[in-house]
PDB file as gemmi writes it, atoms N, CA and C in Angstrom:
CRYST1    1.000    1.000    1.000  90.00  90.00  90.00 P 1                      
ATOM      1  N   UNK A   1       0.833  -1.166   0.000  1.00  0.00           N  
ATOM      2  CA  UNK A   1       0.000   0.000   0.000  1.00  0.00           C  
ATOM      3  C   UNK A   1       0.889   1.245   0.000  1.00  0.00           C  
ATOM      4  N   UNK A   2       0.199   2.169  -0.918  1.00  0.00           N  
ATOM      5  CA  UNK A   2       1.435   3.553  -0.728  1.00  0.00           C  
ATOM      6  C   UNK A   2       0.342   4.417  -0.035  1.00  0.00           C  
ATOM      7  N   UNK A   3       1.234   5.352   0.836  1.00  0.00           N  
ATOM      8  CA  UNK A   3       0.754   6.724   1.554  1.00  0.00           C  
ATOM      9  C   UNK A   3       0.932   8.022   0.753  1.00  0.00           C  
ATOM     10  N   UNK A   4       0.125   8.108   0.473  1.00  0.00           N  
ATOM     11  CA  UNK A   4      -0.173   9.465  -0.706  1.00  0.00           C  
ATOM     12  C   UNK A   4      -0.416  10.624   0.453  1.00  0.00           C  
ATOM     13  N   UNK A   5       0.459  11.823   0.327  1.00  0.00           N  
ATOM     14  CA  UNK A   5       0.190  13.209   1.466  1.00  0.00           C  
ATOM     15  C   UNK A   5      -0.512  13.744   0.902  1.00  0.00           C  
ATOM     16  N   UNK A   6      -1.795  14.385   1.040  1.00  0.00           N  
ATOM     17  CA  UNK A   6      -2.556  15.364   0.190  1.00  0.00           C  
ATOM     18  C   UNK A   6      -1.648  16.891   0.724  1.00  0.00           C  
ATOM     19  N   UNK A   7      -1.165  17.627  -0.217  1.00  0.00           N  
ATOM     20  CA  UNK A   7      -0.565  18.773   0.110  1.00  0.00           C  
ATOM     21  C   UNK A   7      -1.765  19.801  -0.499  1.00  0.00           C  
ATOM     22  N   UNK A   8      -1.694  20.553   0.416  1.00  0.00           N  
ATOM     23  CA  UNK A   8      -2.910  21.711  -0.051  1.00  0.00           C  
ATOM     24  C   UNK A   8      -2.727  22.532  -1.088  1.00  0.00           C  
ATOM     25  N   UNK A   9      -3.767  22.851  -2.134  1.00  0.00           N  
ATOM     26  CA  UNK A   9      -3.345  23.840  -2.932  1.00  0.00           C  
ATOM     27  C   UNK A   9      -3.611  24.811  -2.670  1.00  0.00           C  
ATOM     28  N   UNK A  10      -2.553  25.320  -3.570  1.00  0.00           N  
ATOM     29  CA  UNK A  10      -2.090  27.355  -3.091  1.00  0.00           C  
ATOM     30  C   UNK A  10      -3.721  28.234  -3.503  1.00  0.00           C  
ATOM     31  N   UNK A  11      -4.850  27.406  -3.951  1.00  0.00           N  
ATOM     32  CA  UNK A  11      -6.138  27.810  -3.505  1.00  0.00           C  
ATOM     33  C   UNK A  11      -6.444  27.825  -2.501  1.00  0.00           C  
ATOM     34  N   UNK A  12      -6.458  26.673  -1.820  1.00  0.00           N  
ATOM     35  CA  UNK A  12      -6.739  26.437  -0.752  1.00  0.00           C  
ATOM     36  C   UNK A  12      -6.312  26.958   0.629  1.00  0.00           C  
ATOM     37  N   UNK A  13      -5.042  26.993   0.735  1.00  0.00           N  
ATOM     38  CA  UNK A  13      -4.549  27.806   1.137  1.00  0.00           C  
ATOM     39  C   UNK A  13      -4.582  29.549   1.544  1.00  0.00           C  
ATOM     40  N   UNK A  14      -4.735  29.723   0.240  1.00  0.00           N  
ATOM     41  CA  UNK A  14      -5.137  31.511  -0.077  1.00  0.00           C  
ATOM     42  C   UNK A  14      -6.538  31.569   0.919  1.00  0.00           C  
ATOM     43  N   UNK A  15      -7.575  30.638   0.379  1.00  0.00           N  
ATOM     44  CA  UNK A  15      -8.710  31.033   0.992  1.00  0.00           C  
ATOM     45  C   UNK A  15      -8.387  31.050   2.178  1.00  0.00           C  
ATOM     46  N   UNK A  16      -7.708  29.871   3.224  1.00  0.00           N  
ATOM     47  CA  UNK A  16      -7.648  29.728   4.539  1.00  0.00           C  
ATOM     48  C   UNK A  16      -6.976  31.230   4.982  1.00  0.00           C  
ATOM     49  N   UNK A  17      -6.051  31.490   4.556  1.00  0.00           N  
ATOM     50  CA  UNK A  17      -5.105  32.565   4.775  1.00  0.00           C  
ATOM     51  C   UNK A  17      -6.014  34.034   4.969  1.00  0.00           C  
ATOM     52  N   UNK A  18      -6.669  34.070   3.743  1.00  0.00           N  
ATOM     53  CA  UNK A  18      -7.658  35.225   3.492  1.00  0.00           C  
ATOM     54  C   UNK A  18      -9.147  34.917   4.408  1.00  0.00           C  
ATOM     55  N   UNK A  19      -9.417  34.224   4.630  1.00  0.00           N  
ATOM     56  CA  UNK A  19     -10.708  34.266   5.979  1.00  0.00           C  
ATOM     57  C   UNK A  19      -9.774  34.243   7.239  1.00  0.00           C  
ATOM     58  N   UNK A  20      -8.887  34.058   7.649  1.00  0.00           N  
ATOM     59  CA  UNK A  20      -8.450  34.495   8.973  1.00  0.00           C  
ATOM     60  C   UNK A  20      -7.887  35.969   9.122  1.00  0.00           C  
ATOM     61  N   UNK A  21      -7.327  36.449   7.996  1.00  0.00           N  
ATOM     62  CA  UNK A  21      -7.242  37.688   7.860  1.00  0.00           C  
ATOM     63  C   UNK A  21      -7.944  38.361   8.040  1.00  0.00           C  
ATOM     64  N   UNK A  22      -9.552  37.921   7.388  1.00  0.00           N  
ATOM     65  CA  UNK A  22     -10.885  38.675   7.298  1.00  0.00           C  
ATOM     66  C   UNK A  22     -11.550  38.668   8.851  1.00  0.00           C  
ATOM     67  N   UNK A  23     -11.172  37.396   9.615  1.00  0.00           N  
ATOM     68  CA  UNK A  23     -11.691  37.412  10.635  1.00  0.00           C  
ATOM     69  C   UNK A  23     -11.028  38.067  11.949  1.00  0.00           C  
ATOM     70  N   UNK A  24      -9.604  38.654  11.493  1.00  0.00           N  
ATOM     71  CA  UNK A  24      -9.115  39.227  12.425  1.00  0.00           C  
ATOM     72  C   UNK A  24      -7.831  38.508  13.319  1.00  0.00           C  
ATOM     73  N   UNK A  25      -8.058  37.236  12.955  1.00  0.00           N  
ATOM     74  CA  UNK A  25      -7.146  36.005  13.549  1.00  0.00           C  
ATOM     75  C   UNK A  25      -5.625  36.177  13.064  1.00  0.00           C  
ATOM     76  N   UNK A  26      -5.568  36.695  12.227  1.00  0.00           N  
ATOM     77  CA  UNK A  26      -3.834  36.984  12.037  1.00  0.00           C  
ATOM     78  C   UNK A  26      -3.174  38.203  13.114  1.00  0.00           C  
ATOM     79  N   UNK A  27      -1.999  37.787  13.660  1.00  0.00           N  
ATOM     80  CA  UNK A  27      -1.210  38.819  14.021  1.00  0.00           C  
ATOM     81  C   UNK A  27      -0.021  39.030  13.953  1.00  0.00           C  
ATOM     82  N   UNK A  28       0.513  40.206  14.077  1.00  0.00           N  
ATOM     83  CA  UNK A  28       1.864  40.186  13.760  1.00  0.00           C  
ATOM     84  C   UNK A  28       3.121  39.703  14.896  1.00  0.00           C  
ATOM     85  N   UNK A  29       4.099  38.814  13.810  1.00  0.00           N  
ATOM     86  CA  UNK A  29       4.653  38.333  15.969  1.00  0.00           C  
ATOM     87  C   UNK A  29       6.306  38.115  14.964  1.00  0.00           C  
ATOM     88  N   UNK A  30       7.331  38.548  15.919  1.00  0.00           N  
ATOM     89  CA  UNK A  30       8.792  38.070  15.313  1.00  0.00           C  
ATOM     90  C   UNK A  30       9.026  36.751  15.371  1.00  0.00           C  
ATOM     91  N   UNK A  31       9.529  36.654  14.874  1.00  0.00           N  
ATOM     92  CA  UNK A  31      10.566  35.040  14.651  1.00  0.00           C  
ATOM     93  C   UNK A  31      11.390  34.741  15.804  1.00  0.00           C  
ATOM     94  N   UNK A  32      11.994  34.414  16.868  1.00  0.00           N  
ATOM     95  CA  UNK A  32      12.578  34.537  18.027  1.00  0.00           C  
ATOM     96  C   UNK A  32      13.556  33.475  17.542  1.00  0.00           C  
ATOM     97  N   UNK A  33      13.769  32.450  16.931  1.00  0.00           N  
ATOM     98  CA  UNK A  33      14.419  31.503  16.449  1.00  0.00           C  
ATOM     99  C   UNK A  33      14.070  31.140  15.037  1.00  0.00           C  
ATOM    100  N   UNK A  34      15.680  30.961  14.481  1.00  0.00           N  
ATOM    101  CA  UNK A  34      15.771  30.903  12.916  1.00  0.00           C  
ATOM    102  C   UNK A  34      16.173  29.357  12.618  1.00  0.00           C  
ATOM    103  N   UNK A  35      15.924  29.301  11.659  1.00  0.00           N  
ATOM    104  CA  UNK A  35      16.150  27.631  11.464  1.00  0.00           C  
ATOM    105  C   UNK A  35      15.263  26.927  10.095  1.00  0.00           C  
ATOM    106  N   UNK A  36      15.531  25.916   9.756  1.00  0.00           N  
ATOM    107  CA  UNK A  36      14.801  25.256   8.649  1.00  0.00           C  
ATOM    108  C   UNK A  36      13.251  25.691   8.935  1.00  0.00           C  
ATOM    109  N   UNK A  37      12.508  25.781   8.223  1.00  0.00           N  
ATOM    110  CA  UNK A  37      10.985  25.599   8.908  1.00  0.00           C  
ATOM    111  C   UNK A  37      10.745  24.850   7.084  1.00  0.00           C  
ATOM    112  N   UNK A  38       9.670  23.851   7.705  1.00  0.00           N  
ATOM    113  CA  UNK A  38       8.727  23.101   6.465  1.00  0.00           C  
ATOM    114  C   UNK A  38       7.599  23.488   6.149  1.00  0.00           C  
ATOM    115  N   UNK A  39       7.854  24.342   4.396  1.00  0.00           N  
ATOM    116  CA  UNK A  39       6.530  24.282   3.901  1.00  0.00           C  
ATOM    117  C   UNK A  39       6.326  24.124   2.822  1.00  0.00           C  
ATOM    118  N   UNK A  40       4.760  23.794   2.666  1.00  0.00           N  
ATOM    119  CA  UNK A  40       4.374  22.828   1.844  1.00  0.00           C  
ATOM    120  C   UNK A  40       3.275  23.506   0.801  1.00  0.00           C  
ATOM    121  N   UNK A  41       2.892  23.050  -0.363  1.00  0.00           N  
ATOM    122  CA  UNK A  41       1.535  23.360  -0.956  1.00  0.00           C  
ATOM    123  C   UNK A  41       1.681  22.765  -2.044  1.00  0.00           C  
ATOM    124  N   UNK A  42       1.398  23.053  -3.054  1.00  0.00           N  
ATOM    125  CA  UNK A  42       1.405  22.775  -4.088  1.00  0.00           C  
ATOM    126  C   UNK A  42       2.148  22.499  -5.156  1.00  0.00           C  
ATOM    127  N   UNK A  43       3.302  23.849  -4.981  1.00  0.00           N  
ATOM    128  CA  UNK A  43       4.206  24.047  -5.698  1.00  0.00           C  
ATOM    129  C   UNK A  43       5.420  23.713  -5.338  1.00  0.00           C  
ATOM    130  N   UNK A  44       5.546  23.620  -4.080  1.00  0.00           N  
ATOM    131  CA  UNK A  44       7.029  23.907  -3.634  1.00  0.00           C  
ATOM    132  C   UNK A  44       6.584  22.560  -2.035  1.00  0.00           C  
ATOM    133  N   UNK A  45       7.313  21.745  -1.655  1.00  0.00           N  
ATOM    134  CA  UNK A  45       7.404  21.125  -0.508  1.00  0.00           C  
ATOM    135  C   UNK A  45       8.947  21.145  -0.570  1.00  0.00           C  
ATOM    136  N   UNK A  46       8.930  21.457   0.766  1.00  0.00           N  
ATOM    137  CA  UNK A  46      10.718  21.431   1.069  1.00  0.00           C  
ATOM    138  C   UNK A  46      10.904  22.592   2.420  1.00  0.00           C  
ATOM    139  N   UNK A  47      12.460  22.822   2.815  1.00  0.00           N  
ATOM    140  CA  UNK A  47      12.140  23.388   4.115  1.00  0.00           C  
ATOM    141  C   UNK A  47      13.334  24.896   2.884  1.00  0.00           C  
ATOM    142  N   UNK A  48      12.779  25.867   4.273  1.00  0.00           N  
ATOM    143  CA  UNK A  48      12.891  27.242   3.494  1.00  0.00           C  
ATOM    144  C   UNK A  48      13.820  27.499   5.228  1.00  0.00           C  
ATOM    145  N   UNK A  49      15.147  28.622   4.519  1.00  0.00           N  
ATOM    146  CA  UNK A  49      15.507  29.022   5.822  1.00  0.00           C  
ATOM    147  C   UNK A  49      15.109  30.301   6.263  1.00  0.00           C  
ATOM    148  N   UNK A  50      14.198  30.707   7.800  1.00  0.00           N  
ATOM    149  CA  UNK A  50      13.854  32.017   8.243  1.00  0.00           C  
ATOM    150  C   UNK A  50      14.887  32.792   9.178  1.00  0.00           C  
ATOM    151  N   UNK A  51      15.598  33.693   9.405  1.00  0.00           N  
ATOM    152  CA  UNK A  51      16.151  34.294   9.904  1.00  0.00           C  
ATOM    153  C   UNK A  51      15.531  34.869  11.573  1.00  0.00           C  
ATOM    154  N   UNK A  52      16.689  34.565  12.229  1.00  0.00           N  
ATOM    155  CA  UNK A  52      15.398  35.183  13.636  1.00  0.00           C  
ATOM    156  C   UNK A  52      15.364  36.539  13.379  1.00  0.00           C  
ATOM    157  N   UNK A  53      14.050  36.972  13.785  1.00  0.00           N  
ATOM    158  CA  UNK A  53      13.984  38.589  13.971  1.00  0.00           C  
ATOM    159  C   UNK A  53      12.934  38.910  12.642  1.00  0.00           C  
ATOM    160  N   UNK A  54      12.679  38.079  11.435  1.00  0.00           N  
ATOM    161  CA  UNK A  54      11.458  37.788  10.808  1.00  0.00           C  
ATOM    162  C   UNK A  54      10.044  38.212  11.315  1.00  0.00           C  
ATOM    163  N   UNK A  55       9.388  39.351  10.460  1.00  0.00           N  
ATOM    164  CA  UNK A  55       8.522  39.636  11.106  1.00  0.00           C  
ATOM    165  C   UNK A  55       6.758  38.527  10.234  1.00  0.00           C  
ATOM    166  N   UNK A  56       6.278  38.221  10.807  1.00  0.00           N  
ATOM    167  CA  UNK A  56       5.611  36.937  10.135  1.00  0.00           C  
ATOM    168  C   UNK A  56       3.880  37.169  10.931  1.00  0.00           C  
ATOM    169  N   UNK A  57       2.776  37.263  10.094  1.00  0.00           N  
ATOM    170  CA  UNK A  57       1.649  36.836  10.597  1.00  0.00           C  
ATOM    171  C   UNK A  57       1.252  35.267  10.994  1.00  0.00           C  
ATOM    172  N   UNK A  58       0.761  35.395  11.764  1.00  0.00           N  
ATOM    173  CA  UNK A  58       0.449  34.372  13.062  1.00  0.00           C  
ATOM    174  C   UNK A  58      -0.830  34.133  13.459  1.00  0.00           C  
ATOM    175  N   UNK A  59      -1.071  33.005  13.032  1.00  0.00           N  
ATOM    176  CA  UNK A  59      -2.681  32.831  13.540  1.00  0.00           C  
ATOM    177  C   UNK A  59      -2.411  31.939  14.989  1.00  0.00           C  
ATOM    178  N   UNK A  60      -3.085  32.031  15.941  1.00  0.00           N  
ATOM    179  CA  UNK A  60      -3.035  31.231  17.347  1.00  0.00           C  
ATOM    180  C   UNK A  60      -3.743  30.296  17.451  1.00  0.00           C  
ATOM    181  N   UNK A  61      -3.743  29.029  17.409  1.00  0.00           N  
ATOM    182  CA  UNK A  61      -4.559  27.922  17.785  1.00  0.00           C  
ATOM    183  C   UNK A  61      -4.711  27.965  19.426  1.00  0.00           C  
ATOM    184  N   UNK A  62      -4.031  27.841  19.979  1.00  0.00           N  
ATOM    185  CA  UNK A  62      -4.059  27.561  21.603  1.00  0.00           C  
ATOM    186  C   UNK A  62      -2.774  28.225  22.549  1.00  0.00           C  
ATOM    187  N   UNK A  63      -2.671  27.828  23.566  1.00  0.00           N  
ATOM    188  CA  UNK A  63      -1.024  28.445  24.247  1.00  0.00           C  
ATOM    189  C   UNK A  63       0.352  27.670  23.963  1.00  0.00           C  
ATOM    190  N   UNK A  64      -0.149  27.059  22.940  1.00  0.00           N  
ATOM    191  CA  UNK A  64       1.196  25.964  22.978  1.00  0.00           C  
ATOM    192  C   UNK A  64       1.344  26.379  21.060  1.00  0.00           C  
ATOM    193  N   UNK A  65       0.560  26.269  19.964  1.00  0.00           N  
ATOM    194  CA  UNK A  65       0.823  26.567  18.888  1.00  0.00           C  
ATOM    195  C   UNK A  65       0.456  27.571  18.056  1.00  0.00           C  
ATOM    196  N   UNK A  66       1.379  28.012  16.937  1.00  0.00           N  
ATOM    197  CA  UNK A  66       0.801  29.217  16.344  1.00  0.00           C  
ATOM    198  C   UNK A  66       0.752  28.755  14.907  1.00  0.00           C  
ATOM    199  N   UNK A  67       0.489  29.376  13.978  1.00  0.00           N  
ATOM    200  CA  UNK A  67       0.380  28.880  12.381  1.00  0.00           C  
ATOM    201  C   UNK A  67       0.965  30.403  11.884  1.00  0.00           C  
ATOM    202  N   UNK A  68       2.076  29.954  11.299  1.00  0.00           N  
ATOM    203  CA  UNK A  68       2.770  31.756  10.590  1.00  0.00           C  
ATOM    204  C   UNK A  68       2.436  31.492   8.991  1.00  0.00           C  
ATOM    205  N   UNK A  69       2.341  32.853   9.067  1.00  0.00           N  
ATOM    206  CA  UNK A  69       2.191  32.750   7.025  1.00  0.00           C  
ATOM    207  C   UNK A  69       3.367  33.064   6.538  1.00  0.00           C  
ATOM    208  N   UNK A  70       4.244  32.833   5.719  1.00  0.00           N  
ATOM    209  CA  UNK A  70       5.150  33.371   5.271  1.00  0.00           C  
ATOM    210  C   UNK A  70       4.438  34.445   4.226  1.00  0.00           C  
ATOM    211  N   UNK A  71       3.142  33.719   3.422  1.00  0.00           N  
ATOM    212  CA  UNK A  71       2.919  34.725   2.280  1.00  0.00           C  
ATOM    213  C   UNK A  71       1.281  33.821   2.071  1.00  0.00           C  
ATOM    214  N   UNK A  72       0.664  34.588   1.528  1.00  0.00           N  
ATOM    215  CA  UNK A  72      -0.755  33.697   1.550  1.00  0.00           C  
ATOM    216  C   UNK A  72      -0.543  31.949   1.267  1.00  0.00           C  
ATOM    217  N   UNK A  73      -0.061  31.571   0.649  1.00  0.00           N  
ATOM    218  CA  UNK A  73       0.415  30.141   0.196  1.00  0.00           C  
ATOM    219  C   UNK A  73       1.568  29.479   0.850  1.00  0.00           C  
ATOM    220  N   UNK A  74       1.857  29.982   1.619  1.00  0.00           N  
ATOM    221  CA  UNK A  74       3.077  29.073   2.696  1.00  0.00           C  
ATOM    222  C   UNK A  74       2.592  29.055   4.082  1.00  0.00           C  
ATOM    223  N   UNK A  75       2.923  28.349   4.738  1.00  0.00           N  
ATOM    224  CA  UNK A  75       2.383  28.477   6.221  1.00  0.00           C  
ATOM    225  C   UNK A  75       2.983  26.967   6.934  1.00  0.00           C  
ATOM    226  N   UNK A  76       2.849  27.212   8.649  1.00  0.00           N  
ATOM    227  CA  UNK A  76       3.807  26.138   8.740  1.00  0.00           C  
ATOM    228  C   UNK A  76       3.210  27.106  10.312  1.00  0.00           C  
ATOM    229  N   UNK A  77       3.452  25.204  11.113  1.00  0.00           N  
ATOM    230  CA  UNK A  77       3.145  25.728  12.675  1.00  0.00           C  
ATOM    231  C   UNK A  77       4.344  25.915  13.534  1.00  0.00           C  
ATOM    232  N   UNK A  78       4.269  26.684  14.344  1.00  0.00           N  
ATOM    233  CA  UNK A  78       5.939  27.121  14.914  1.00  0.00           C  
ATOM    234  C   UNK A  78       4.900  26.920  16.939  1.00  0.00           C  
ATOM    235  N   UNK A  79       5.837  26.784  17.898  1.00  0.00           N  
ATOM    236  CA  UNK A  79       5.634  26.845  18.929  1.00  0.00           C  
ATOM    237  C   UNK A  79       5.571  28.515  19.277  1.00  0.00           C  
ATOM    238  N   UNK A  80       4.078  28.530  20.747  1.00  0.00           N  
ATOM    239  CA  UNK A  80       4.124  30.234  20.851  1.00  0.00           C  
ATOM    240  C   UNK A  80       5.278  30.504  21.364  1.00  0.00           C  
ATOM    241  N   UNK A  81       6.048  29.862  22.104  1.00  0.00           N  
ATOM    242  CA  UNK A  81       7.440  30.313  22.711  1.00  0.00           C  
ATOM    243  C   UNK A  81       8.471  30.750  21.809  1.00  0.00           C  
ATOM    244  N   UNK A  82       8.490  30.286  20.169  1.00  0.00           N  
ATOM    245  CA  UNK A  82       9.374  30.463  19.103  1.00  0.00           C  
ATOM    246  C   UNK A  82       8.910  32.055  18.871  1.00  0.00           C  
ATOM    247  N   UNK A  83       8.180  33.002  18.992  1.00  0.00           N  
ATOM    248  CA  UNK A  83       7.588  34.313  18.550  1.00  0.00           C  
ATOM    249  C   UNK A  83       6.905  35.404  19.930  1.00  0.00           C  
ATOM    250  N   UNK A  84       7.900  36.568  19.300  1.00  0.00           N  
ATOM    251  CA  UNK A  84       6.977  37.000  20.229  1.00  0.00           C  
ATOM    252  C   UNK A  84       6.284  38.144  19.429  1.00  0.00           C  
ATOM    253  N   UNK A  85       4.786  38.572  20.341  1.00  0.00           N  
ATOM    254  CA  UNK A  85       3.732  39.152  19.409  1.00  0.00           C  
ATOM    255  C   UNK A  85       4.675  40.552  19.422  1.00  0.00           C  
ATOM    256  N   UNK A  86       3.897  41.762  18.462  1.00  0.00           N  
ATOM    257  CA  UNK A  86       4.165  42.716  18.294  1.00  0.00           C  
ATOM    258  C   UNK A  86       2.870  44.056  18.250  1.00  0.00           C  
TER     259      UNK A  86                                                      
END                                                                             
């Protein structure tokens, strides 16, 4: 049996990106630690390097994770301790 990843498309994506925007759920937070980060969509899977001090929108799931956008079509979950808000 093979494991097929469904990677989201950069539609899909956009929309998610653009209703949290709309809803207010994005914020702005630095990068506190730089390092590989993995992201994925459509076009591109592979890890991208971020620089600390990166200023990045941030959606908050809970006290433990955040979801950063690099750009409407990239995104990738980072710990809240990795960012701080702005």
């Amino acid at each position: 049996m093979k494991y097929v990843r469904h990677h989201p498309s950069n539609e899909e994506l956009s929309q998610a990106y653009y209703q949290a925007k709309n809803e207010g759920k994005l914020k702005p937070a630095k990068l506190l630690v730089g390092g590989d980060f993995y992201f994925r969509n459509s076009d591109f899977v592979g890890k991208k390097y971020l620089e600390p001090g990166i200023i990045l929108e941030t959606e908050v799931y809970d006290n433990t994770i955040g979801h950063v956008w690099l750009s409407p079509i990239e995104c990738e979950f980072v710990l809240i301790d990795e960012l701080e808000f702005i």
